[in-house]
N, CA, C and O of each residue as an XYZ file, in Angstrom:
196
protein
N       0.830     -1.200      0.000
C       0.000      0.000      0.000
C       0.866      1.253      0.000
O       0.600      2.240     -0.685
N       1.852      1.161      0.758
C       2.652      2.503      0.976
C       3.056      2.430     -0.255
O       2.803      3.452     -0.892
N       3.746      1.365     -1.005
C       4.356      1.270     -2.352
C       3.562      2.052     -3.318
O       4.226      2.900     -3.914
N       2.078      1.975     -3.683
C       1.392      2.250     -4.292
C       1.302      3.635     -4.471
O       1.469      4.248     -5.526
N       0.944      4.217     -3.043
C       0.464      5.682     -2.513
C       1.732      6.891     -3.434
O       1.478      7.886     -4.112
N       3.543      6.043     -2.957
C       4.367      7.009     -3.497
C       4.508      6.602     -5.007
O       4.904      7.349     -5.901
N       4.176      5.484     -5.124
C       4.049      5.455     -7.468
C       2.867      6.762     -7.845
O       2.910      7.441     -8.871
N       2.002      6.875     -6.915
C       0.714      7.809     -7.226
C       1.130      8.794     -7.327
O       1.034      9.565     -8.282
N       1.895      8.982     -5.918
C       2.283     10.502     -5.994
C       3.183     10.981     -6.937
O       2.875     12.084     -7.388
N       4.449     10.367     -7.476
C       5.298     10.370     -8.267
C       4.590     10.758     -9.705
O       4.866     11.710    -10.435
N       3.256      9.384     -9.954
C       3.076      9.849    -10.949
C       2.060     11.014    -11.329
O       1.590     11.258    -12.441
N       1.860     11.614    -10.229
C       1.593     12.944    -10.386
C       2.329     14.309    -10.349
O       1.882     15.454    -10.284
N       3.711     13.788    -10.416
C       4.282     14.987    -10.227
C       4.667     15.461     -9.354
O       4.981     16.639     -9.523
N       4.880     14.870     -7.931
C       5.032     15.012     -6.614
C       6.149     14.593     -6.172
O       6.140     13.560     -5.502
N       7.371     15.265     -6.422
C       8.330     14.897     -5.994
C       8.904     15.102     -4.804
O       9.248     16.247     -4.511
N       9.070     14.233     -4.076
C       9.529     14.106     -2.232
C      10.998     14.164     -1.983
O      11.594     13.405     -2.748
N      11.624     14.685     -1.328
C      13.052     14.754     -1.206
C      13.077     12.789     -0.376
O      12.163     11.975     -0.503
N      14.339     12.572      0.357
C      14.297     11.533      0.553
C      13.849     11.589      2.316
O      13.567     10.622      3.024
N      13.893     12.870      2.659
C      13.477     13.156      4.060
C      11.964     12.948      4.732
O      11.468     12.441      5.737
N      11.641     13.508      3.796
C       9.710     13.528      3.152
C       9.204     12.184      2.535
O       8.076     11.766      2.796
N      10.059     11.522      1.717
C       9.740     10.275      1.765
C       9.566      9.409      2.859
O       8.519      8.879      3.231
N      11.072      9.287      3.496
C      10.741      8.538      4.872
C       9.685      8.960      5.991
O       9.344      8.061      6.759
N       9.078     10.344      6.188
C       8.248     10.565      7.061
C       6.801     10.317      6.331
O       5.939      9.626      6.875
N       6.621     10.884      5.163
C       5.051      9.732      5.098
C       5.674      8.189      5.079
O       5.173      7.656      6.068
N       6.629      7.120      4.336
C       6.273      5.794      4.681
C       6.362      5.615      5.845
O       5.887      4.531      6.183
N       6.924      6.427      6.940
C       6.850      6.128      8.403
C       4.880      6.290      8.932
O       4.142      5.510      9.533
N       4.708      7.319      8.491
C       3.688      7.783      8.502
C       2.579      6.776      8.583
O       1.779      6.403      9.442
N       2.907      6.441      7.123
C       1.966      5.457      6.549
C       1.846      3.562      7.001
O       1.033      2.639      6.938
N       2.965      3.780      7.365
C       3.233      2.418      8.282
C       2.353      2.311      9.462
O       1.526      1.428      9.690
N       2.736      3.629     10.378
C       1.983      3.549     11.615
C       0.593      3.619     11.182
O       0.017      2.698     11.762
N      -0.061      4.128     10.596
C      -1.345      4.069     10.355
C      -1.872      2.737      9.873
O      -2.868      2.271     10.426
N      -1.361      2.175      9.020
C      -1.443      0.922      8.737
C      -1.449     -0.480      9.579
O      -2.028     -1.548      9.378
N      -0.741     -0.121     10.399
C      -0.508     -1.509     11.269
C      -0.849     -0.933     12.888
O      -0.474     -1.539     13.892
N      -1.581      0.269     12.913
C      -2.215      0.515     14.150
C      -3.167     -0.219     14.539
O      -3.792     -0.740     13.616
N      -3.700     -0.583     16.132
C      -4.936     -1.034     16.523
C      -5.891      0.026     16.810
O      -7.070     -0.316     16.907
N      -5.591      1.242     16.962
C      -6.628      2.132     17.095
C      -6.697      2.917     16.419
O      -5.653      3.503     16.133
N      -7.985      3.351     15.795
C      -8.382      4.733     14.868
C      -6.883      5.526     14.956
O      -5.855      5.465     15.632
N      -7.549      6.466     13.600
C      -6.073      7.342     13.505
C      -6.876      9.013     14.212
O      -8.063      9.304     14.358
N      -5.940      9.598     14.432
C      -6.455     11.093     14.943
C      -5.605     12.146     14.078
O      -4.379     12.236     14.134
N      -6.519     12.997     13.197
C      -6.252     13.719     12.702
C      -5.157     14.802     13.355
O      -5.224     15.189     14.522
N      -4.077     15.247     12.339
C      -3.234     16.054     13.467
C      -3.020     17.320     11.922
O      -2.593     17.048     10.801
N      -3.445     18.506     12.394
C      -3.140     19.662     11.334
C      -1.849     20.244     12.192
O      -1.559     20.481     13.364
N      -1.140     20.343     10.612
C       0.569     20.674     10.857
C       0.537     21.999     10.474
O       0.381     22.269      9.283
N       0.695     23.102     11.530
C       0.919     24.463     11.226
C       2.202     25.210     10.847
O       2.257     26.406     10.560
N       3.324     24.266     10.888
C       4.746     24.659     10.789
C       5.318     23.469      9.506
O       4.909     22.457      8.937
N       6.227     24.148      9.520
C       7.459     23.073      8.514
C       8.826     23.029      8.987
O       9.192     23.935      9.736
N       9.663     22.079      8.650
C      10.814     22.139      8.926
C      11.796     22.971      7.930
O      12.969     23.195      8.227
N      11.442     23.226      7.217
C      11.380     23.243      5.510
C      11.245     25.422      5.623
O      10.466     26.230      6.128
N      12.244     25.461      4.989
C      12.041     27.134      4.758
C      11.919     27.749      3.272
O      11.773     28.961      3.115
């Protein structure tokens, strides 16, 4: 699934550094193999300038 999500994004034009890669498949891992619902979290900052 994670495999899928970054071919999607790619093939839209969405290119991820390799930093940004690893934090959504991290991302996407934990959500995936969680036992409880996920909780929305809005990101007001970046690391990123």
């Amino acid at each position: 699934m994670v495999d899928s999500a970054l071919r999607q994004l790619e093939e839209r034009g969405i290119d991820l550094d390799g930093e940004r890669r690893a934090a959504m498949v991290n991302n996407l891992m934990v959500t995936i193999v969680s036992e409880r619902g996920t909780t929305p979290v809005v990101n007001t900052g970046t690391l990123y300038s």
